[in-house]
C-alpha positions in Angstrom: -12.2 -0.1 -18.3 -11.1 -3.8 -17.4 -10.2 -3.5 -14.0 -13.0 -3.7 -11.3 -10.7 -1.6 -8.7 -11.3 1.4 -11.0 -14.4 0.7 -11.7 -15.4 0.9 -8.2 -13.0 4.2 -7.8 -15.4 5.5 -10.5 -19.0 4.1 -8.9 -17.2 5.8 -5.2 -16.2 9.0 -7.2 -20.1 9.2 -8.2 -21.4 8.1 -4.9 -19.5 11.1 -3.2 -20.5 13.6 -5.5 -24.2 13.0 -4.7 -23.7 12.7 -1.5 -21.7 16.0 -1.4 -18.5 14.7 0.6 -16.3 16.9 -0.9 -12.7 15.6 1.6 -13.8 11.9 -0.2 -13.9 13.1 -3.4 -11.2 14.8 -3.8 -9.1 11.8 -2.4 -10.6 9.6 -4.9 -9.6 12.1 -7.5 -6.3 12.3 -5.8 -5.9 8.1 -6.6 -7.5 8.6 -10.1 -5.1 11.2 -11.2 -2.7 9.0 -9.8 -3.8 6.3 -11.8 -4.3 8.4 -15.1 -0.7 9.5 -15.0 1.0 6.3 -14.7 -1.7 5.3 -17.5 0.2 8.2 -19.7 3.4 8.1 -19.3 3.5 4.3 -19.5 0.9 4.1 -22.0 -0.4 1.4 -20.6 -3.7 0.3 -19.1 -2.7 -0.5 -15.6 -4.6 -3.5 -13.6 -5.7 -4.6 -10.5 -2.1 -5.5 -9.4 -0.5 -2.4 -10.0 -2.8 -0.3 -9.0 -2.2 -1.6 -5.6 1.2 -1.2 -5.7 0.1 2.8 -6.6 -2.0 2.7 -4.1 0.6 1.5 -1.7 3.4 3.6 -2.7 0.7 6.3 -1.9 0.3 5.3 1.4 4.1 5.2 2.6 4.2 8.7 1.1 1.2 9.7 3.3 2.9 8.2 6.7 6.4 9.9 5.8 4.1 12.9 5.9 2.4 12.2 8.9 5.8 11.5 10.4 7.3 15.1 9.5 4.2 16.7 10.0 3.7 15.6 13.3 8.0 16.1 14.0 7.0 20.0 12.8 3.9 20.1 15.5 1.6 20.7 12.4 -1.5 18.4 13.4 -3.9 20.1 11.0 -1.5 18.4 7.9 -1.0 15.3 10.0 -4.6 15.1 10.2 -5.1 15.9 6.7 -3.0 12.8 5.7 -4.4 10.5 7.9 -7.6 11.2 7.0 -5.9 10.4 3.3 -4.5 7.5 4.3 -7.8 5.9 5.5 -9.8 6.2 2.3 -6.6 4.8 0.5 -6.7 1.9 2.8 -10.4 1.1 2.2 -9.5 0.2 -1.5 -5.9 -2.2 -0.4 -6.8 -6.0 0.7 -7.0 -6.4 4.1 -3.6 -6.3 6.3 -1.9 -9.6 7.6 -2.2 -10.2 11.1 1.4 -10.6 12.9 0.7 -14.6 13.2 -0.2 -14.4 9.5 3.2 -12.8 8.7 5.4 -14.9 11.0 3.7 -17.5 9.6 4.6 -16.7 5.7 8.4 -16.0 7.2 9.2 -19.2 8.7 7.7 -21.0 5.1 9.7 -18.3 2.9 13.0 -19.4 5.2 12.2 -23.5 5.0 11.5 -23.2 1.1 14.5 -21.0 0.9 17.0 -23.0 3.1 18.0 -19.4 4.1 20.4 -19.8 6.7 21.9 -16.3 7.6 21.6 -12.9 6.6 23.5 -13.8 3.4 19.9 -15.0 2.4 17.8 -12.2 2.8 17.5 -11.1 -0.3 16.0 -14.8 -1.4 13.4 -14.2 1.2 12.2 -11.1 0.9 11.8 -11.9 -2.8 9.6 -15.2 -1.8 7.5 -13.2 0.6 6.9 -9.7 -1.5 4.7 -12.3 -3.9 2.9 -14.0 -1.0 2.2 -10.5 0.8 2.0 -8.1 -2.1 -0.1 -5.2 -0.2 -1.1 -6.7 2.5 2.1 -6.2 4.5 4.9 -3.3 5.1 7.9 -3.3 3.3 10.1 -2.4 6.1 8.6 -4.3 9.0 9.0 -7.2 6.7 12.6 -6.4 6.2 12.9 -6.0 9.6 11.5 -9.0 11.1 13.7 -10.8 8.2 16.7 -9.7 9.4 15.7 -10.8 13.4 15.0 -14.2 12.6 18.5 -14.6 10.0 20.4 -13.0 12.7 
């Protein structure tokens, strides 16, 4: 096992089962099965980096669920997700701040030379490397498409 991110799933997934905390545990078994499939059907060993992006991609998939559960008026499942969500989010690097962000646009737009929205896709690419799970996606996008406007 190379990557220290599993390894720690697997020291957390240990820690849980002593301690009984059944809800943690079978979130961490949640990410490990995750993990294990990609691992499979890729037949690759996956590292630190992608494992973030899995862990990501798990994330958005818990707030689209949170969205519709909550839009359905079903707050035990909303609940249920967020409380997924959380422990997910204990194993990502910490978030950028919104001066951190705007701060990482206006250097992917100088390096760039982006001028209008014809150059979005120029830096989007330059900042997905530089914020790589530490930002969302869309808000990204978004704030993209403000300042090229």
């Amino acid at each position: 096992m190379d990557s220290p991110l599993k390894q720690r799933f697997q020291d957390d997934m240990k820690t849980a089962l002593r301690a009984q905390d059944k809800p943690r545990l079978g979130v961490i078994r949640m990410i490990l099965a995750a993990i294990k499939q990609i691992e499979v059907d890729e037949r690759i060993e996956l590292d630190d980096a992608r494992i973030s992006q899995t862990l990501n991609k798990m994330i958005k998939q818990r707030r689209d669920s949170i969205a519709q559960y909550t839009e359905a008026k079903r707050d035990d499942l909303a609940a249920q997700e967020r409380f997924e969500e959380g422990i997910i989010q204990t194993y990502l690097p910490e978030s950028l701040t919104e001066a951190e962000v705007d701060k990482l646009l206006s250097q992917a737009i100088e390096q760039t030379g982006a001028t209008s929205i014809k150059d979005m896709g120029k830096v989007m690419a330059e900042l997905k490397l530089k914020c790589q799970g530490r930002a969302d996606t869309a808000a990204l996008s978004k704030k993209v498409k403000e300042r090229l406007s």
